[in-house]
GUKOL-524895 format. One line per field, with one value per residue (C-alpha): residue number from 1; residue in one letter; x, y, z. Coordinates in Angstrom, 2 decimals. Example, Ala and Ser with C-alpha at 12.3 -4.5 7.8 and 13.67 -1.06 7.14 Angstrom:
BEGIN
k c(1,2)
r c(A,S)
x c(12.30,13.67)
y c(-4.50,-1.06)
z c(7.80,7.14)
***
This chain:
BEGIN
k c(1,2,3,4,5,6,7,8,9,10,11,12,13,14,15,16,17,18,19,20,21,22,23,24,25,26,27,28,29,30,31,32,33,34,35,36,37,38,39,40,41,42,43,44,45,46,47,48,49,50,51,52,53,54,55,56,57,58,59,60,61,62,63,64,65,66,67,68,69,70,71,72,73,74,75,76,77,78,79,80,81,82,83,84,85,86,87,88,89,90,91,92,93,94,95,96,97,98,99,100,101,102,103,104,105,106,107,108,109,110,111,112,113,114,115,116,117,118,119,120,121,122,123,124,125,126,127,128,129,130,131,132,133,134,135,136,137,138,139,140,141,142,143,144,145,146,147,148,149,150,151,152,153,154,155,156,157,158,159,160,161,162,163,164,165,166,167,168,169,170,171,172,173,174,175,176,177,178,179,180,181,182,183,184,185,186,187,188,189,190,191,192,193,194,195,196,197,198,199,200,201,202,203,204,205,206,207,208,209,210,211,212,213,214,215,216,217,218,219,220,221,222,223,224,225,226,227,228,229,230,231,232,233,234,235,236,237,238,239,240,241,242,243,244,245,246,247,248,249,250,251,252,253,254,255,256,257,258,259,260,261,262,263,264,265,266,267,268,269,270,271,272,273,274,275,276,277,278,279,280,281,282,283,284,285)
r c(X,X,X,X,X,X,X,X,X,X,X,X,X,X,X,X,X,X,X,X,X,X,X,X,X,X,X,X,X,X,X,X,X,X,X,X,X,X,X,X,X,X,X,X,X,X,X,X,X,X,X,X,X,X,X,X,X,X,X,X,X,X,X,X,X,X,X,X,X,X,X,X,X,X,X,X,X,X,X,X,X,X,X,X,X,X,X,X,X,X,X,X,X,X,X,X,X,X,X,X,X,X,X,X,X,X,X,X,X,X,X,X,X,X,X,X,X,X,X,X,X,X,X,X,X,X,X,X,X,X,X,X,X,X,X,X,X,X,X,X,X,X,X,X,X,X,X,X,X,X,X,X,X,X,X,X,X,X,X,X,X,X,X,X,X,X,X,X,X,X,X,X,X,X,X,X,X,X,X,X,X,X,X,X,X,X,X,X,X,X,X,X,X,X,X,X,X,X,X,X,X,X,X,X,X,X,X,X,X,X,X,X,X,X,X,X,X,X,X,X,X,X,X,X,X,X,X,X,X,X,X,X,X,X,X,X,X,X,X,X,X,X,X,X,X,X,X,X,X,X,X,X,X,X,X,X,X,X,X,X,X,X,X,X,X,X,X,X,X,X,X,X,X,X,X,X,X,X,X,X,X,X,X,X,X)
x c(0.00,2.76,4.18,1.19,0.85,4.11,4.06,0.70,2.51,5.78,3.23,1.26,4.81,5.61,2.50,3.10,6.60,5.29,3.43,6.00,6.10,9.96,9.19,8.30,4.98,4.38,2.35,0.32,0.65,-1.04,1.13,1.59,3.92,4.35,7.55,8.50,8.83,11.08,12.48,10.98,12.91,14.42,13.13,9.45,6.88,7.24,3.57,4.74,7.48,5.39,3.01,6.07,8.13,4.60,4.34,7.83,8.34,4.69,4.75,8.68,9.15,10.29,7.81,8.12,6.37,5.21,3.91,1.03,-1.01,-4.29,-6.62,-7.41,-3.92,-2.69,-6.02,-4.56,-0.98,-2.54,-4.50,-1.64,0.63,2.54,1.60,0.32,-1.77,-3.61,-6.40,-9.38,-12.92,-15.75,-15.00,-11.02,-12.47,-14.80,-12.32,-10.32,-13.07,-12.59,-8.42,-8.77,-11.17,-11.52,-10.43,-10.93,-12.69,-12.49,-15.15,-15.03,-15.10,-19.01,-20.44,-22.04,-20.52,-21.70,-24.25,-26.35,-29.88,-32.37,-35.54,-38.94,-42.45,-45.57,-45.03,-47.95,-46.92,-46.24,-42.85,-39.83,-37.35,-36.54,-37.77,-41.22,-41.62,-41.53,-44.19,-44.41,-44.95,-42.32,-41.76,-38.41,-37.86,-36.76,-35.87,-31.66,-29.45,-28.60,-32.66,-32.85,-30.08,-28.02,-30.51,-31.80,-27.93,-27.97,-31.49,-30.49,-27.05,-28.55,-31.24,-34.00,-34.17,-36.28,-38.60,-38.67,-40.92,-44.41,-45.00,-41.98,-42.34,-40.41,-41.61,-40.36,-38.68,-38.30,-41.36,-43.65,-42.32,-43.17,-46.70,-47.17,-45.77,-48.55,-50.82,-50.90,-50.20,-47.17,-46.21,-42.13,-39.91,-36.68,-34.06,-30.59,-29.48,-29.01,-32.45,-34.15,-32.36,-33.66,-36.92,-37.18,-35.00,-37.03,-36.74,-35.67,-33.50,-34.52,-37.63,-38.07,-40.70,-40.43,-41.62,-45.11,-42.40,-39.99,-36.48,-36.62,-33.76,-30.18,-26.93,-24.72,-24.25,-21.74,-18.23,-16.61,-12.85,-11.17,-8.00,-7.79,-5.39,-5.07,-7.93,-4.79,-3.12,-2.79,-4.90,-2.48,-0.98,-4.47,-5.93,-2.80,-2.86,-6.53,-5.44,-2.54,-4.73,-7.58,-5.68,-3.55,-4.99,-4.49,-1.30,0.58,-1.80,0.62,0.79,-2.57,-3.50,-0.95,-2.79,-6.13,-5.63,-8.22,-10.37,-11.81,-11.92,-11.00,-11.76,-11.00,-10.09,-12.85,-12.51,-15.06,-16.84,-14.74,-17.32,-17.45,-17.36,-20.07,-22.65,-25.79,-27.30,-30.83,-33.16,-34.23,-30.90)
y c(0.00,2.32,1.63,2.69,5.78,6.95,5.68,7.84,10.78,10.46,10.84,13.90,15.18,14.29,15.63,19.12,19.51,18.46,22.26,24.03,27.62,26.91,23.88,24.42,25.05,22.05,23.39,20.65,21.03,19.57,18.46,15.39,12.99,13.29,14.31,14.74,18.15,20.34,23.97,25.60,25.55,28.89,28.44,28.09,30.07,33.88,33.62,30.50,31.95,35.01,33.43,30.95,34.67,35.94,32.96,33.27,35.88,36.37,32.95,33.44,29.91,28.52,26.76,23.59,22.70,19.11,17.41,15.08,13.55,14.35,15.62,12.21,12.02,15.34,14.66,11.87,13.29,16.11,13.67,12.19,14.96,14.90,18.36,21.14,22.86,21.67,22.64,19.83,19.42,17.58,14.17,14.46,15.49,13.15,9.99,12.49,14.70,14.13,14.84,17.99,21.11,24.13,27.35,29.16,29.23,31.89,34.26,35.77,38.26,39.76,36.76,36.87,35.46,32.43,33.55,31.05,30.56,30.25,28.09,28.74,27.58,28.85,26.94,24.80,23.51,19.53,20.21,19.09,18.86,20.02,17.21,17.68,21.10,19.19,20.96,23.51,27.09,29.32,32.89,34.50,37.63,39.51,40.17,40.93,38.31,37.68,37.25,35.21,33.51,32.03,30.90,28.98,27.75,26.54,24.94,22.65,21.88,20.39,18.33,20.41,22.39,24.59,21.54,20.61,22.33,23.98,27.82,30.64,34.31,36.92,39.32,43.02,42.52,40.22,41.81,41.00,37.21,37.09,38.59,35.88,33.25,34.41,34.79,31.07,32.33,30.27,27.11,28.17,31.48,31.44,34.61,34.64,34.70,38.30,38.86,36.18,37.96,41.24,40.10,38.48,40.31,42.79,46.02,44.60,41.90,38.43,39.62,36.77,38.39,35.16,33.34,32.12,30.71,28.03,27.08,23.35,23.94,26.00,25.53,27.57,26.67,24.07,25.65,23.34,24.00,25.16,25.67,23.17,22.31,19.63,20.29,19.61,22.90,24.79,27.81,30.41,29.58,28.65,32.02,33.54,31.56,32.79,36.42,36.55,35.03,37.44,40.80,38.80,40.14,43.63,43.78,40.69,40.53,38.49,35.74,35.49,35.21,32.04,31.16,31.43,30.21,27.10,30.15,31.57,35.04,35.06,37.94,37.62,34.54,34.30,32.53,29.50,26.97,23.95,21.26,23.76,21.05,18.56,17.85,16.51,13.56,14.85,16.72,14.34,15.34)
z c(0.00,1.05,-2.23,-4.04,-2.21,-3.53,-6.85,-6.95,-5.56,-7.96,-11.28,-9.58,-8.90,-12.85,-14.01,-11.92,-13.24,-16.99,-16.91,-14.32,-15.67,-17.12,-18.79,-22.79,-24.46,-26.96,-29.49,-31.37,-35.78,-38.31,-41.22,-43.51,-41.55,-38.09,-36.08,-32.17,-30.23,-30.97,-31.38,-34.04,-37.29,-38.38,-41.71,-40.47,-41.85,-40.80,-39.12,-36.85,-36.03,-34.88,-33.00,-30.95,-30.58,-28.82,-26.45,-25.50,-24.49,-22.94,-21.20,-20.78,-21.78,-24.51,-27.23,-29.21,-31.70,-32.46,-35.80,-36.03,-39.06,-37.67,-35.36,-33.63,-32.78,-31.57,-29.16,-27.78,-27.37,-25.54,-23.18,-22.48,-21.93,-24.93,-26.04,-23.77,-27.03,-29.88,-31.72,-31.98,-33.67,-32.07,-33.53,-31.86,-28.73,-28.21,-27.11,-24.76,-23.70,-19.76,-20.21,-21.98,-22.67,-24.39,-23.59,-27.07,-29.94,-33.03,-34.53,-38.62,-39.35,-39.38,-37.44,-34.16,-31.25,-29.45,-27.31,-25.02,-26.02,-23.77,-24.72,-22.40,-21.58,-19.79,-16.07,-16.69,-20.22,-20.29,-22.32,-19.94,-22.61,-26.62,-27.97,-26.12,-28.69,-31.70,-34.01,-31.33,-32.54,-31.45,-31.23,-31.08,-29.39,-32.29,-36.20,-35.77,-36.46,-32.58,-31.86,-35.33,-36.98,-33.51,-32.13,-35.26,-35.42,-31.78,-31.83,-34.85,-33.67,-31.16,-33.27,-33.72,-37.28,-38.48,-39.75,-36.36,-34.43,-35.95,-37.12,-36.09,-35.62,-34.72,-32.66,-32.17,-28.88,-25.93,-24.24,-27.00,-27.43,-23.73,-24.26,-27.01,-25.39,-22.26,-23.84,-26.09,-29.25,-29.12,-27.25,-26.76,-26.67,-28.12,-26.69,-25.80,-22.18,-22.31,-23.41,-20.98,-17.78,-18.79,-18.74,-16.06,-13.82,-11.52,-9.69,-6.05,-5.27,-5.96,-7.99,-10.92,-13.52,-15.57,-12.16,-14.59,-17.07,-17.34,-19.16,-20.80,-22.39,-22.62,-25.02,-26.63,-30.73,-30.81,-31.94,-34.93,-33.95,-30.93,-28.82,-26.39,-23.71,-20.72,-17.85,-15.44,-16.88,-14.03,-13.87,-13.96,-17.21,-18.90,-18.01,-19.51,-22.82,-23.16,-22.08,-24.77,-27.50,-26.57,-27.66,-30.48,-33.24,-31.91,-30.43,-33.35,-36.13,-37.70,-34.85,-35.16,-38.72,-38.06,-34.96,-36.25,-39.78,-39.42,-38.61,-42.58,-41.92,-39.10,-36.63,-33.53,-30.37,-27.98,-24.23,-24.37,-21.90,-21.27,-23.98,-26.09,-29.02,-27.61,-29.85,-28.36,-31.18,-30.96,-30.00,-27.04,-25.28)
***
């Protein structure tokens, strides 16, 4: 036993030291045949080189970088501790999702972030869950592409397209959805979160104005690619990864049209929830 309590201890101590503050940043690269970790070439593209000169001296480490066919595999080198940064889709993550997480995700140019969407009912409707709306009549609570088209995104993302549910309006604002929605002209409201807590946020403290309504269901669109690192990465240095990736395309554009190139048009890096890439299979999540 005593022997298993240190071997225990000696890989928490290895796995502490693997993201100690002077040990290197192993960035994760796509390219056609796979190689180990190692200093950057100085022949590397003038973007790369950028974006490992950024970290560097930001981080004050020094950066590797580290070659893999695929996806699927720099997943797997990051789970086990191979790499300390790679960029994965949903189908990569999947296998490793309890080893690693997301930390950021990129936006183009003239698209709308990924904001939450909240989904409602009157309190006394059956519906528990999405898949309870199907041929539901919605109403959204508005005509701008926030109100409109990310919601729309979000809702079939997570199994439940247009087709899905029954007739959609739009109405001018978030108070008139709710007045609809009250009044049974439709069976489910569709707002962001920003939009939900200003309606139902009152005048005094604890006052819930949405206390006749309730939420069946809340998601974010899922995001198709994103930076993710080890969910052992100590927080310091994960909040400062986000942080320098955050400003990057203001303070090194060039860095991060390298960092972002999996990104078309890409506009800007955006901190992200941790499952980011989860995709439910259906509506009846």
């Amino acid at each position: 036993m005593k022997r298993l309590v240190l071997s225990v201890a000696a890989l928490l101590v290895s796995a502490a030291q693997a993201q100690a503050p002077g040990v290197p940043l192993r960035i994760a690269e796509l390219t056609e045949a796979a190689a180990p970790c190692g200093p950057l070439a100085s022949d590397a593209p003038a973007g790369q080189r950028a974006y490992h000169r950024l970290l560097a001296e930001r981080l004050g480490v020094e950066t590797q970088t580290c070659a893999f066919a695929d996806r699927a595999a720099a997943a797997e080198a990051l789970a086990q501790g191979r790499v300390d940064v790679a960029v994965l889709d949903g189908e990569a993550y999947a296998p490793v999702s309890e080893a690693v997480r997301a930390v950021l995700t990129v936006r183009p140019r003239n698209e709308l972030t990924r904001l939450p969407i909240v989904v409602s009912v009157k309190a006394a409707s059956p519906a528990q869950t999405l898949s309870d709306l199907g041929g539901a009549d919605l109403v959204f609570g508005g005509r701008m592409r926030a109100h409109l088209e990310v919601p729309r995104r979000a809702l079939a993302d997570y199994g439940a397209p247009q087709e899905f549910f029954g007739e959609a309006v739009a109405a001018a604002d978030y108070d008139g959805a709710a007045a609809r929605l009250r009044s049974g002209e439709a069976d489910a409201m569709v707002l962001h979160a920003g939009a939900w807590q200003r309606l139902c946020r009152g005048d005094s403290p604890g006052e819930d104005l949405c206390d006749d309504l309730r939420v069946v269901w809340r998601a974010r669109p899922v995001a198709g690619l994103a930076l993710a690192v080890r969910r052992d990465m100590p927080d310091e240095r994960r909040f400062r990864l986000i942080g320098i990736h955050v400003a990057m395309h203001l303070e090194a554009p060039e860095a991060f049209a390298w960092a972002a190139r999996f990104i078309p048009e890409a506009g800007e890096f955006e901190p992200t929830e941790a499952d980011a890439l989860v995709r439910q299979t259906a509506a009846a999540e």
